[in-house]
DOTI-453452 format. One record per atom (N, C-alpha, C): x, y, z; residue in one letter. Coordinates in steps of 0.02 Angstrom, whole numbers, padded with zeros to 5 digits, always signed. Example, Ala and Ser with C-alpha at 12.3 -4.5 7.8 and 13.67 -1.06 7.14 Angstrom:
BEGIN
+00660-00284+00390A
+00615-00225+00390A
+00660-00165+00390A
+00642-00112+00354S
+00684-00053+00357S
+00645+00002+00394S
//
This chain:
BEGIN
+00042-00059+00000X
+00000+00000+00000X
+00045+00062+00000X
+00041+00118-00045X
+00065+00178-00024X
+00040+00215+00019X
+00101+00270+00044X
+00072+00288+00085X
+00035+00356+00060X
+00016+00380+00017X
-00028+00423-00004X
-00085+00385+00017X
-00114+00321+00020X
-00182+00296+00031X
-00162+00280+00104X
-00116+00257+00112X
-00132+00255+00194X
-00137+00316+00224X
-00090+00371+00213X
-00112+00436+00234X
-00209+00444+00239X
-00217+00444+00175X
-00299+00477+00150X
-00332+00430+00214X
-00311+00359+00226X
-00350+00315+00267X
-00357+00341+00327X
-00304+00357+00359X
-00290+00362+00432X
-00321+00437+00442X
-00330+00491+00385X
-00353+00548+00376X
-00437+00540+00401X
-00461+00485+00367X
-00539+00478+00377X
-00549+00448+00440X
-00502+00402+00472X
-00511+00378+00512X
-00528+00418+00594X
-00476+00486+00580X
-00468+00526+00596X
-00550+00567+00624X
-00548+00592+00535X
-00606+00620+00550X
-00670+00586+00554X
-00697+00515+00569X
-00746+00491+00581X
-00737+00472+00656X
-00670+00463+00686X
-00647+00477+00764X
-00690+00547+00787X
-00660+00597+00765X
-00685+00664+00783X
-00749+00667+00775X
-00788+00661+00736X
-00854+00667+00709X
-00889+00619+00752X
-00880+00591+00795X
-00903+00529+00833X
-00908+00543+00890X
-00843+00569+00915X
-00820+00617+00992X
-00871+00663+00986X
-00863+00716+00910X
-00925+00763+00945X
-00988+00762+00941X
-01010+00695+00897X
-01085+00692+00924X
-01106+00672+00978X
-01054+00631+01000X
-01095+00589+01064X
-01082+00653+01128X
-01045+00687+01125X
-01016+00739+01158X
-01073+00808+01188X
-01123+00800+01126X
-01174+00830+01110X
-01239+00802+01109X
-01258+00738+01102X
-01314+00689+01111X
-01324+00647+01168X
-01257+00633+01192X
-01262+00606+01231X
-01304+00623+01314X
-01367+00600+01339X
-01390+00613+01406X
-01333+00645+01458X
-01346+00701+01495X
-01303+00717+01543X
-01298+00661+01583X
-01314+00630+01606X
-01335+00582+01678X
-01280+00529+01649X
-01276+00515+01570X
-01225+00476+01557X
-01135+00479+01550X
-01163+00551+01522X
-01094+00577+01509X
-01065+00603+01598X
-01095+00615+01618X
-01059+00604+01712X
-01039+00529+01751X
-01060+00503+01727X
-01038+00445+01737X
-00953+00413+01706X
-00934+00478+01659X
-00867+00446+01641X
-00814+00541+01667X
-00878+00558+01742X
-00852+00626+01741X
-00830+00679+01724X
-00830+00683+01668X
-00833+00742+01625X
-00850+00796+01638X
-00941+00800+01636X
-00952+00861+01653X
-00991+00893+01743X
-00939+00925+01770X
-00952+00932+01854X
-01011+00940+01874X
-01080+00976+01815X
-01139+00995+01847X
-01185+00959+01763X
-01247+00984+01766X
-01293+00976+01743X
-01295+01029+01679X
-01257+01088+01696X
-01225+01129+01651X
-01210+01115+01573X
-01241+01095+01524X
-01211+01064+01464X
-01164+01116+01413X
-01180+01192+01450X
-01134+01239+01373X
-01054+01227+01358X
-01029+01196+01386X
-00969+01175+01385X
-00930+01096+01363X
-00985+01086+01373X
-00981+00991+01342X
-01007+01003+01269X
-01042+01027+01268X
-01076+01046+01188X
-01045+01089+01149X
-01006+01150+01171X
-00959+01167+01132X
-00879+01128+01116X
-00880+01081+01148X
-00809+01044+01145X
-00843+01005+01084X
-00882+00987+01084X
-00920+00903+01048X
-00946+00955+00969X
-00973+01045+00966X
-00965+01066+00913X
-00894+01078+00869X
-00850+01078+00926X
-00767+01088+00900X
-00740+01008+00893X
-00749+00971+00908X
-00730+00914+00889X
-00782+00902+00789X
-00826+00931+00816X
-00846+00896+00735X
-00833+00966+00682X
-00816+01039+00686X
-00773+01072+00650X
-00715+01042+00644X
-00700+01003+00691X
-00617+00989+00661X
-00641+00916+00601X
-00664+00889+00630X
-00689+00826+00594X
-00689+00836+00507X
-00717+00906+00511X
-00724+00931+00444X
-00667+00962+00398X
-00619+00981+00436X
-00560+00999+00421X
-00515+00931+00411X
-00528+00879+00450X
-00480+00811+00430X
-00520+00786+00358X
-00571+00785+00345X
-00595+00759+00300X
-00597+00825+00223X
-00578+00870+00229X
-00560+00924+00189X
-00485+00889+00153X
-00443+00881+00226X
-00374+00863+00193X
-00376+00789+00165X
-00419+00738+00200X
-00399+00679+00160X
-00462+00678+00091X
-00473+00732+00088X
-00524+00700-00004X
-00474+00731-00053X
-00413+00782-00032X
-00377+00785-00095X
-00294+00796-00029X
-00259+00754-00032X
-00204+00757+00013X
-00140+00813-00033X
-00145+00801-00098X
-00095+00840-00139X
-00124+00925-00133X
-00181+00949-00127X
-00187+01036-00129X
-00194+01024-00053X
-00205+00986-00016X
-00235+01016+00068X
-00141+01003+00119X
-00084+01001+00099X
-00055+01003+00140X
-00042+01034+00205X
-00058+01102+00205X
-00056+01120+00249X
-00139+01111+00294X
-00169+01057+00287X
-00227+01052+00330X
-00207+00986+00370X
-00162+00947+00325X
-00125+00896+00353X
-00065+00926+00409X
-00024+00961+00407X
+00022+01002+00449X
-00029+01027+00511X
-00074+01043+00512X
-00119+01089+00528X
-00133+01023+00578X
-00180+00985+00548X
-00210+00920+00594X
-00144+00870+00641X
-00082+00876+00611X
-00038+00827+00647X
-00037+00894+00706X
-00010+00962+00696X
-00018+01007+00767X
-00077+01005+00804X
-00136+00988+00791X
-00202+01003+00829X
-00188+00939+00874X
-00177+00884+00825X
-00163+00811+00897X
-00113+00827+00936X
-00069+00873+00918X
-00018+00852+00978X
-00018+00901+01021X
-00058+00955+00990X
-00106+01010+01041X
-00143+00969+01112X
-00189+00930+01074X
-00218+00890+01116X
-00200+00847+01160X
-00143+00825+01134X
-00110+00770+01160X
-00070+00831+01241X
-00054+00858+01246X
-00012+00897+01286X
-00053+00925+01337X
-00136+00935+01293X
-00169+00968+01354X
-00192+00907+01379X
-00220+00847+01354X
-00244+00815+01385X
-00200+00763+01432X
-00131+00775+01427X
-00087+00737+01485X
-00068+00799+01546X
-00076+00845+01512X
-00064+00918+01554X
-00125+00888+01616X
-00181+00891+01595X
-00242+00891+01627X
-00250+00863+01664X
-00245+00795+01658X
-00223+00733+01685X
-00182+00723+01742X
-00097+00749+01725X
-00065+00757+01791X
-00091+00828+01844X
-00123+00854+01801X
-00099+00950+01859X
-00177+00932+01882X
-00231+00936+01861X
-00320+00928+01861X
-00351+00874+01900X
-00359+00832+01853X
-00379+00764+01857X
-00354+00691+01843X
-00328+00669+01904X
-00317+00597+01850X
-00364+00548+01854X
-00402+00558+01783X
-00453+00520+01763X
-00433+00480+01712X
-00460+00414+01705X
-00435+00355+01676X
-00449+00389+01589X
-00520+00426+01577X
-00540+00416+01520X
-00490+00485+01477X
-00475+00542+01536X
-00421+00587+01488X
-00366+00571+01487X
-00335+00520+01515X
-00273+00503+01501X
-00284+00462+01416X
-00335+00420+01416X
-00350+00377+01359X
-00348+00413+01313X
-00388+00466+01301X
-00409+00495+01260X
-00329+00529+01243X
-00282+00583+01298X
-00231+00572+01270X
-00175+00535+01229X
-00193+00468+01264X
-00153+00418+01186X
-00186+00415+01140X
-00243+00391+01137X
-00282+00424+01060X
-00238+00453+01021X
-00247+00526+01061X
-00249+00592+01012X
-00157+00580+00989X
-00113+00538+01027X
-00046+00552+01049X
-00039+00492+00960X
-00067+00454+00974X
-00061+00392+00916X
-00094+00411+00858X
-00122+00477+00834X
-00167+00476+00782X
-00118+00526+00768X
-00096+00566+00792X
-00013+00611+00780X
+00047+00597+00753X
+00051+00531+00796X
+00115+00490+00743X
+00088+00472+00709X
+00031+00419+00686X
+00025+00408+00630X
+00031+00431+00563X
-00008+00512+00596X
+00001+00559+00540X
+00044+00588+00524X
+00081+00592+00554X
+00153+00639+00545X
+00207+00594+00520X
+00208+00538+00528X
+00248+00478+00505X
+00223+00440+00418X
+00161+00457+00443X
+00132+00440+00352X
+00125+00496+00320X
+00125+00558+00318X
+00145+00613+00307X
+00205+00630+00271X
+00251+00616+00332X
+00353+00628+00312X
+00367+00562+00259X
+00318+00529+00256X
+00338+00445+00225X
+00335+00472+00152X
+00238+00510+00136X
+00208+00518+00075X
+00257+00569+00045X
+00287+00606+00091X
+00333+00691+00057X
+00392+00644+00026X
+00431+00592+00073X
+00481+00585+00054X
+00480+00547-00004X
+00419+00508-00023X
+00421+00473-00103X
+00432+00533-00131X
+00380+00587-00139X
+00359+00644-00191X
+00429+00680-00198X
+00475+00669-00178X
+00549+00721-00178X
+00583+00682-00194X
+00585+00608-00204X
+00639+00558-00251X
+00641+00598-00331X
//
């Protein structure tokens, strides 16, 4: 397999990850989503704006993987947003909360970074032979 298609793969994978996070993020019953502690009160404007920014980004991963050759820099763009994530959500973790599900969610975000950035540097370095 090249990695131009594994790129595009791990791109969708990406964004059907994200797009998933923020619906349920947003659909999901309060009474349930406290149960994996998340959100401290009954309060939803803040769980619902994370779960609308999870599926803007969703849309931005799936921008870069339907044409990977014009969207590079949405690919650059998406390997920084995971490792954005990745930093706050181990940040969070040690200084905040140590909760089982943001540490997880930090490897997630920590493994969908290398992937991309590794199938990324892989796809550039064919295109420059």
């Amino acid at each position: 397999m090249s990695f131009k298609k594994l790129l595009t793969i791990i791109l969708w994978l990406t964004t059907l990850h994200s797009f998933g996070v923020g619906l349920g993020m947003i659909v999901f019953p309060t009474d349930w989503i406290a149960y994996f502690k998340i959100v401290p009160s009954e309060h939803r404007f803040f769980i619902t704006q994370g779960g609308i920014f999870h599926i803007v980004m969703a849309f931005a991963y799936g921008i870069a993987a339907s044409n990977i050759e014009s969207n590079s820099i949405l690919i650059r763009y998406s390997i920084l947003v995971k490792f954005c994530a990745t930093i706050f959500l181990f940040s969070y973790f040690l200084f905040v909360n140590p909760f089982f599900l943001v540490l997880f969610s930090g490897i997630v975000d920590f493994g969908m970074g290398i992937a991309l950035m590794f199938t990324y540097n892989k796809y550039n370095s064919q295109l420059n032979k």
